[in-house]
PLY file of the C-alpha trace (Angstrom):
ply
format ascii 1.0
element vertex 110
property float x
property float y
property float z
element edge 109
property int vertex1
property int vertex2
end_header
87.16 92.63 99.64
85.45 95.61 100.37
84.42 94.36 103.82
88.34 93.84 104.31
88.81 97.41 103.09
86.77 98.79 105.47
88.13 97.00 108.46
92.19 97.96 107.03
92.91 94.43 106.93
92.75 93.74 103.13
95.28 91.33 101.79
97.16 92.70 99.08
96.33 91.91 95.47
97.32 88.48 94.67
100.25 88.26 91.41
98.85 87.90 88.46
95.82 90.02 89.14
94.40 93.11 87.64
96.31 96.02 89.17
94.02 98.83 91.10
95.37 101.25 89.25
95.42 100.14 85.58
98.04 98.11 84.40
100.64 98.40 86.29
101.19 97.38 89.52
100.84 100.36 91.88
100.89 98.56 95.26
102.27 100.26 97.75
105.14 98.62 99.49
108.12 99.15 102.27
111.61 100.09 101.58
113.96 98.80 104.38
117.59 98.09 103.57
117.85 99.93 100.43
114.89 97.42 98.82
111.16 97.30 97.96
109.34 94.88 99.87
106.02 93.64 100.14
104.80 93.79 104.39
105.65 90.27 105.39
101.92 90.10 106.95
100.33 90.41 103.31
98.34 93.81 104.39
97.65 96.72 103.27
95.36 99.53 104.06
93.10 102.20 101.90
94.62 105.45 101.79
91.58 107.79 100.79
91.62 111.84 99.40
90.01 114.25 101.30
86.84 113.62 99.27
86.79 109.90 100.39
87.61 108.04 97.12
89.97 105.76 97.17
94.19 106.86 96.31
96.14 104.09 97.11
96.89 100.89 99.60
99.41 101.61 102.19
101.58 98.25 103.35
100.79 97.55 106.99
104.15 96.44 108.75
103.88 93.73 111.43
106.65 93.21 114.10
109.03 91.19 111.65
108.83 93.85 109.27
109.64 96.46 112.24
112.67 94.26 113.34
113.91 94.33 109.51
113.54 97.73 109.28
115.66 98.56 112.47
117.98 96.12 111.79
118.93 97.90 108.65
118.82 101.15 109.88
122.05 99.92 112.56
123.97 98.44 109.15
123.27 101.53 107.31
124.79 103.99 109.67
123.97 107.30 111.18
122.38 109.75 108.57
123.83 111.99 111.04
127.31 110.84 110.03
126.93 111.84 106.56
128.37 115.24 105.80
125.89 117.92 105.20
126.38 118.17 101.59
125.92 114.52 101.29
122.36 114.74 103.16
121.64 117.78 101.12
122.12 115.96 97.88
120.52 113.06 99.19
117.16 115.33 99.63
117.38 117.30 96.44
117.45 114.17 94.55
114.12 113.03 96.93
112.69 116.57 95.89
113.70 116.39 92.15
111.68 113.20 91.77
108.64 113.98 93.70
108.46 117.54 92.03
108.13 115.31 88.44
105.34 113.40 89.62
103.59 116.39 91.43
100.89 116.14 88.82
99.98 113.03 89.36
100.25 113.05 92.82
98.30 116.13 93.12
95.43 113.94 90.84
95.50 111.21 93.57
95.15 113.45 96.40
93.34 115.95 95.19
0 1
1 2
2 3
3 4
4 5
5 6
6 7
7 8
8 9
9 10
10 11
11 12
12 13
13 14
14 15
15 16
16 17
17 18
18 19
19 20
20 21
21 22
22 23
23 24
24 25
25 26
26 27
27 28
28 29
29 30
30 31
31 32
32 33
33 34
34 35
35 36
36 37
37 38
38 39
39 40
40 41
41 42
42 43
43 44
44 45
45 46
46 47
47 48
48 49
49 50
50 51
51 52
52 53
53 54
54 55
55 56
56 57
57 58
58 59
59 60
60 61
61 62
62 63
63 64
64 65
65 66
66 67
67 68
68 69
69 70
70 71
71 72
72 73
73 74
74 75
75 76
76 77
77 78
78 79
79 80
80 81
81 82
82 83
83 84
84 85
85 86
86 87
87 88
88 89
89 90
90 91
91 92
92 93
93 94
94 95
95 96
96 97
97 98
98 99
99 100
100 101
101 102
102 103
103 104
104 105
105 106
106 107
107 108
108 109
């Protein structure tokens, strides 16, 4: 695994498997068509903070995942064609959540 991890191609934890991150199952995955998926190539990559330990895997898309993720983007719409009190909601809502986690996500980068 850690030979994987150095290269960027290390498979994502198997189910059933011990977490990297404790218990619960912190795996990073991609969120095309309004869903959490895991990369349909099974990889992931290291994401490191600044002082080189290890803060996460990152899901490495492959060219079906890039398909599925454009496809939905033309059913969803413009984001352009949402009014401008609808987008603004939309990223308060984005900033409301990431501003509770800041402390943990400050730990992980930091």
């Amino acid at each position: 695994m850690l030979a994987d991890s150095l290269s960027g191609d290390a498979p994502l934890p198997e189910a059933g498997t011990e977490p990297l991150h404790g218990r619960i199952d912190r795996t990073f995955k991609h969120f095309i068509g309004g869903k959490q998926s895991r990369p349909d190539g099974g990889l992931s990559s290291p994401v490191n903070d600044p002082r080189g330990r290890l803060a996460g895997w990152v899901a490495r898309g492959n060219r079906k995942d890039i398909r599925d993720a454009v496809e939905a983007a033309f059913r969803a719409g413009k984001w352009g064609d949402a009014t401008a009190h609808l987008r603004s909601q939309i990223l308060f809502y984005i900033g409301e959540n990431l501003a509770v986690r800041r402390d943990e996500l400050a730990a992980r980068l930091g």
